[in-house]
C-alpha positions in Angstrom: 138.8 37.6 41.7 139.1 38.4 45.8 136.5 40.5 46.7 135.5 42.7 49.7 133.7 40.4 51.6 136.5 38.1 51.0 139.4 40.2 53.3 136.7 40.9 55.7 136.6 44.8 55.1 133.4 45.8 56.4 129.8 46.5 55.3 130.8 48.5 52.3 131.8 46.8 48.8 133.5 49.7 47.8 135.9 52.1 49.6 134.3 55.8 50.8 137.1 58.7 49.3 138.5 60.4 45.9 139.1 58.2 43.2 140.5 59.2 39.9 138.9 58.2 36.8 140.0 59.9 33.8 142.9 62.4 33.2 141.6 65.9 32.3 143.2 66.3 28.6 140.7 62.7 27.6 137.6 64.6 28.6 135.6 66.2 25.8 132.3 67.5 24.5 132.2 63.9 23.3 130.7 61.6 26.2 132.7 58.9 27.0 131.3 55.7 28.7 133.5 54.6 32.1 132.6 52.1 34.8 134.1 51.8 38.0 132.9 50.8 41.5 130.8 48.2 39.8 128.7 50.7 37.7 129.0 52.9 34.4 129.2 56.2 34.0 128.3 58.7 31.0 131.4 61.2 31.4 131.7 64.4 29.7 132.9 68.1 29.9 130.5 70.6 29.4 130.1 73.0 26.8 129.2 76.0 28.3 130.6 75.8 31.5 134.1 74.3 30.8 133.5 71.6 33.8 133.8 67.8 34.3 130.4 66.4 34.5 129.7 62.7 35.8 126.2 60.7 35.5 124.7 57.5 36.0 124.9 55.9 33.0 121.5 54.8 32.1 118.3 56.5 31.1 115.4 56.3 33.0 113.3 56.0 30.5 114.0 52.4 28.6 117.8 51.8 30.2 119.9 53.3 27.8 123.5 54.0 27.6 124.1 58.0 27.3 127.5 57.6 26.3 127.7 54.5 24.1 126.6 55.1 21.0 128.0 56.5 17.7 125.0 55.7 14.9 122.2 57.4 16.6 121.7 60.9 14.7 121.9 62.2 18.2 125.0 60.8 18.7 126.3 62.0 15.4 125.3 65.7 15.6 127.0 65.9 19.0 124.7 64.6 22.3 126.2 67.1 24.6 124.3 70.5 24.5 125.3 73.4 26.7 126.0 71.5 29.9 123.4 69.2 29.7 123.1 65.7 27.5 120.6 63.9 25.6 119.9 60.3 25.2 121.2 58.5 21.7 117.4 56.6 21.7 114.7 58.7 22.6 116.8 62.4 23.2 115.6 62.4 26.6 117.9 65.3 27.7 119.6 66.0 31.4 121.3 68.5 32.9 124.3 68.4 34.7 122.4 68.0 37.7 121.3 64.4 36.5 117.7 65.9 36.1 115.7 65.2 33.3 115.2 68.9 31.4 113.3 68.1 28.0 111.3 65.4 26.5 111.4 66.8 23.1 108.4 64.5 21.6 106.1 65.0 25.0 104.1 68.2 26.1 103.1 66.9 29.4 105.3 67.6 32.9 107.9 65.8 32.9 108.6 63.0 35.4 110.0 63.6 38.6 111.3 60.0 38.2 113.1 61.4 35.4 116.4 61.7 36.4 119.7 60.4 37.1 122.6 60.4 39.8 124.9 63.5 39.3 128.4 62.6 41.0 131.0 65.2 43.0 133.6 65.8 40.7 136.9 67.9 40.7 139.8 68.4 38.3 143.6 68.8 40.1 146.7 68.5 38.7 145.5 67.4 35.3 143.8 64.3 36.5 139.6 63.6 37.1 138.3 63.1 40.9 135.6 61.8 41.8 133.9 61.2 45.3 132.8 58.4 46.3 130.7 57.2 49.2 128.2 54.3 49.6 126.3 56.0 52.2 125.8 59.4 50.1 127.6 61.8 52.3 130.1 64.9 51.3 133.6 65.1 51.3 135.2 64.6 54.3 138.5 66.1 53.2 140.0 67.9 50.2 141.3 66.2 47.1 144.9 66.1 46.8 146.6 68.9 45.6 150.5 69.6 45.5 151.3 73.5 45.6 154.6 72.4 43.3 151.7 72.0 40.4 151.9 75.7 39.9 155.1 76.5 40.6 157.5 76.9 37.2 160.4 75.0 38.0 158.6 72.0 38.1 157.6 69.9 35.3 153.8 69.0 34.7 153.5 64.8 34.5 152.0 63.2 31.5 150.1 59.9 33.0 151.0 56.4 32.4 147.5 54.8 32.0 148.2 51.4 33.2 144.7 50.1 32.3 143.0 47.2 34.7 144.4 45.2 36.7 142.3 42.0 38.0 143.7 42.7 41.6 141.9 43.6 45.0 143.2 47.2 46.2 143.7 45.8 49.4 146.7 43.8 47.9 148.0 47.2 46.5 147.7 49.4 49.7 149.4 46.7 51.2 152.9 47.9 50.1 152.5 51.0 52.0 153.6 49.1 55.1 156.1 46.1 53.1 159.2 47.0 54.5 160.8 44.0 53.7 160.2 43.6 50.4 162.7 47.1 49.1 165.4 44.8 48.7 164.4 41.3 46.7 162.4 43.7 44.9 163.5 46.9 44.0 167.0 46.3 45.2 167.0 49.1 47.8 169.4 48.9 51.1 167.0 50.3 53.7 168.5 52.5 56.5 165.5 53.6 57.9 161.8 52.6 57.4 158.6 53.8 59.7 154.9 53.9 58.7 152.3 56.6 60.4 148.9 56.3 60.1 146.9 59.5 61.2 143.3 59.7 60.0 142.5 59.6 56.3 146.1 59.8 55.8 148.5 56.4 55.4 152.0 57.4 55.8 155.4 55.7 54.7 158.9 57.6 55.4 161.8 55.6 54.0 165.4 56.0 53.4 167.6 54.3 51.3 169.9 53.0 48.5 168.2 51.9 45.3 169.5 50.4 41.9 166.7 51.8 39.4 166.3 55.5 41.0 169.7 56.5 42.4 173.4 55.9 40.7 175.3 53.1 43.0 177.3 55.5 45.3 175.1 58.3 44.7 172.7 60.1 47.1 170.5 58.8 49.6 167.0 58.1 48.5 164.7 59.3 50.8 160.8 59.1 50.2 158.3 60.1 51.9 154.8 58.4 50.4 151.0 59.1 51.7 148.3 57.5 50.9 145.4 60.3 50.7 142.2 58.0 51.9 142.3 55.0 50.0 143.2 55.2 46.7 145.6 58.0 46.0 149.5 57.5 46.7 151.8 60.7 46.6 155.2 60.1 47.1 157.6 63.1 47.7 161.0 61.5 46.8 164.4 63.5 47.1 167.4 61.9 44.8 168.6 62.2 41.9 165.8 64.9 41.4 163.4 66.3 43.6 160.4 64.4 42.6 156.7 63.5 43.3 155.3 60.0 42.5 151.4 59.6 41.7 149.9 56.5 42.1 145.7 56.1 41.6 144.1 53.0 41.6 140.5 53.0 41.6 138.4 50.1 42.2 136.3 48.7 38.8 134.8 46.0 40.0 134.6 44.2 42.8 138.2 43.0 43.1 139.7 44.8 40.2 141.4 48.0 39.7 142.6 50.8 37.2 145.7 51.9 37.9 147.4 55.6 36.7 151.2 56.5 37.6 153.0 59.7 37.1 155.9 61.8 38.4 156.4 65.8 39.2 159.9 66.6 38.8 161.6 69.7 39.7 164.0 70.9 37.0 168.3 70.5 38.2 169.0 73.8 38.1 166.2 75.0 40.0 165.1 77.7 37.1 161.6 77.7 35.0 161.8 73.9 33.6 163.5 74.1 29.4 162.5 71.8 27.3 165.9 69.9 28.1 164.3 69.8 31.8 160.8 68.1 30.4 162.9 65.2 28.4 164.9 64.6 31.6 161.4 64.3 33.4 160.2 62.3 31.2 163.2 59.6 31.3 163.5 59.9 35.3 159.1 59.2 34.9 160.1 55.9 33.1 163.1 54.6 35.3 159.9 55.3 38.4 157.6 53.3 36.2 160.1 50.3 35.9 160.2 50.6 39.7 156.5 50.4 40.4 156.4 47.6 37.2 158.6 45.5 39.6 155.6 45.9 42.0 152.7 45.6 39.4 154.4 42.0 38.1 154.2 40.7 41.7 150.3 42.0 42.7 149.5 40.3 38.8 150.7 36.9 39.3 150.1 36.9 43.3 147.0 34.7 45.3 144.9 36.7 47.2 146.4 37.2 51.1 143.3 37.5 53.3 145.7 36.5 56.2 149.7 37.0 55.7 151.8 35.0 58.0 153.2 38.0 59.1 157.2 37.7 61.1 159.3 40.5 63.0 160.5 43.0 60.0 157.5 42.7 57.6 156.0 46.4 58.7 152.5 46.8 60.4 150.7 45.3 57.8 148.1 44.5 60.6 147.8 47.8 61.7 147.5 49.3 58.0 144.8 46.7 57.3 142.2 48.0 60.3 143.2 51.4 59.4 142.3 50.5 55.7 138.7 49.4 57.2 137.8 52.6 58.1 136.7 53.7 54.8 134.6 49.9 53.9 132.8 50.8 57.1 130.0 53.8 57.9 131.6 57.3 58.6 130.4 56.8 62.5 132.7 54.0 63.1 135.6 55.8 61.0 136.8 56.9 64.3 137.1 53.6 66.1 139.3 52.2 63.1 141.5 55.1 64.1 141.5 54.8 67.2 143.6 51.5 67.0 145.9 52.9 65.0 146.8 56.8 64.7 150.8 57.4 65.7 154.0 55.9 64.4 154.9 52.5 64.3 158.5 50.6 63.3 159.4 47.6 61.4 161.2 45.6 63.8 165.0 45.7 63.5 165.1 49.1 61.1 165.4 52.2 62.8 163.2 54.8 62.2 162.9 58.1 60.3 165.4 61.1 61.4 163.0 63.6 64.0 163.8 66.5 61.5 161.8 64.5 58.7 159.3 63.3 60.6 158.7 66.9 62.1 158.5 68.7 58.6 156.2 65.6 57.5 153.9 66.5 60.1 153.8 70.6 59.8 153.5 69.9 55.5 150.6 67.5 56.4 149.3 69.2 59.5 149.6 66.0 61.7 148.5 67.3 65.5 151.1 65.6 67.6 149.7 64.7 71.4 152.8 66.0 73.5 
């Protein structure tokens, strides 16, 4: 697998951002073990307060796994108490807080030692967040969050967990600026193609025909997809329905990610979403996942590109590549990253997006525009 160091991306072996890494329904009272940004994870909701709870995975006390176990008689008669957790070896318990708050066999204090990293965590339109930097700071912007989520006339997704894929995210973030490959690939006829990159955010407006989401001689597709940081990909698309793509892929390893996909759908007749409404969501979810499978097939069977030989009409790949840095880097330099790259760019012989879109992309995602 390429890794990090390999594509030159910075200090950092892992991106700083949100990242998903489970989908809300999948998380119980029962611990579940996860790993991702080369480490496991004991995941769990708690019992008394309702709420997503992520911890290192390993006790401090001999190395144990909190969350992989099912013979203990810890493990058995349900690990998870309250909010906190004990371990299936020695029920060493914690808190949510990753603290250590009982050492049932042992009267003395307990160990300040005794504890374990508690990780930011939200839940948002049914999906799991987590933040991640390597440096330890807080969030430097929101999760996403899509005001159409609680709005009745359009239909909650259901994910398609798309499991691992033993690809770099680099070579997935890459498409955001691919204008050329809509047509061999998805058998779009572009009309107009721009990317924007404006801090955290990676943008891609596009307009065109294409032969798995629109009828041939039907309406225009136009898409407009952002890349919040460096994992998660919204795409507001305007068709045959008015639709939101979600794309999370969240590093595993070093060069290897987990990929989600799912699709917000507002029902035809613009009234609460019928049942009728949620099977037509779900079949217009399926012809979008054929659509990004076309992509998937080509990232799985593709060699690494550290260094594309990049012609007139490929998109600003360059460009999204430094701007990708900024999150492999310290938060200090975040700003030089951006720096060489905020504004709109062109692909070279496709004309851009219409000023109308590109203004009401900028007021929904509160781009400043330098007159």
């Amino acid at each position: 697998m390429a890794s990090s160091k390999d594509y030159k991306l910075g200090e950092h072996t892992f991106p700083r951002g949100w990242f998903m890494v489970a989908e809300s329904a999948k998380v119980t009272d029962k611990p579940q073990g996860v790993r991702f940004f080369g480490q496991d994870f004991a995941l769990y909701r708690g019992k008394d307060s309702g709420k997503v709870i992520l911890l290192d995975a390993y006790c401090p006390h001999m190395g144990t796994h909190l969350a992989k176990n099912s013979t203990s008689y810890v493990a058995q008669d349900g690990s998870v108490e309250g909010d906190s957790i004990r371990c299936p070896y020695h029920a060493w318990r914690f808190g949510p807080d990753g603290k250590c708050n009982q050492i049932p066999y042992s009267s003395g204090p307990i160990p300040p030692a005794a504890r374990i990293r508690s990780w930011p965590v939200v839940e948002s339109m049914g999906a799991v967040f987590v933040w991640h930097d390597a440096e330890g700071g807080e969030p430097e912007w929101e999760a996403p969050f899509l005001n159409e989520w609680n709005d009745p006339t359009w239909t909650h997704w259901t994910f398609d967990d798309l499991g691992k894929i033993d690809v770099h995210p680099q070579e997935i973030v890459d498409n955001i600026t691919d204008a050329a490959h809509f047509g061999p690939v998805h058998g779009s006829r572009t009309k107009f193609f721009e990317n924007e990159f404006s801090g955290h955010l990676a943008i891609q407006r596009m307009g065109g025909g294409h032969r798995t989401l629109v009828a041939e001689g039907g309406p225009l597709l136009v898409t407009e997809a952002v890349y919040h940081g460096p994992s998660i990909l919204i795409t507001r698309m305007s068709g045959l329905y008015d639709s939101y793509i979600f794309i999370a892929h969240t590093p595993v390893d070093d060069g290897s990610s987990y990929v989600w996909h799912a699709l917000l759908v507002r029902s035809a007749t613009g009234q609460p979403a019928t049942e009728a409404d949620h099977a037509a969501a779900r079949q217009y979810q399926d012809m979008a996942l054929a659509a990004f499978a076309q992509d998937f097939e080509v990232w799985r069977h593709k060699r690494p590109c550290f260094q594309g030989l990049f012609v007139q009409g490929d998109g600003p790949f360059r460009l999204q590549r430094i701007w990708y840095k900024q999150f492999y880097n310290p938060r200090a330099n975040a700003q030089e990253y951006r720096r060489q790259v905020d504004g709109v760019h062109l692909a070279r012989g496709i004309e851009g997006a219409p000023d109308d879109m590109r203004e009401a992309s900028h007021e929904s995602l509160q781009i400043a525009v330098n007159a």
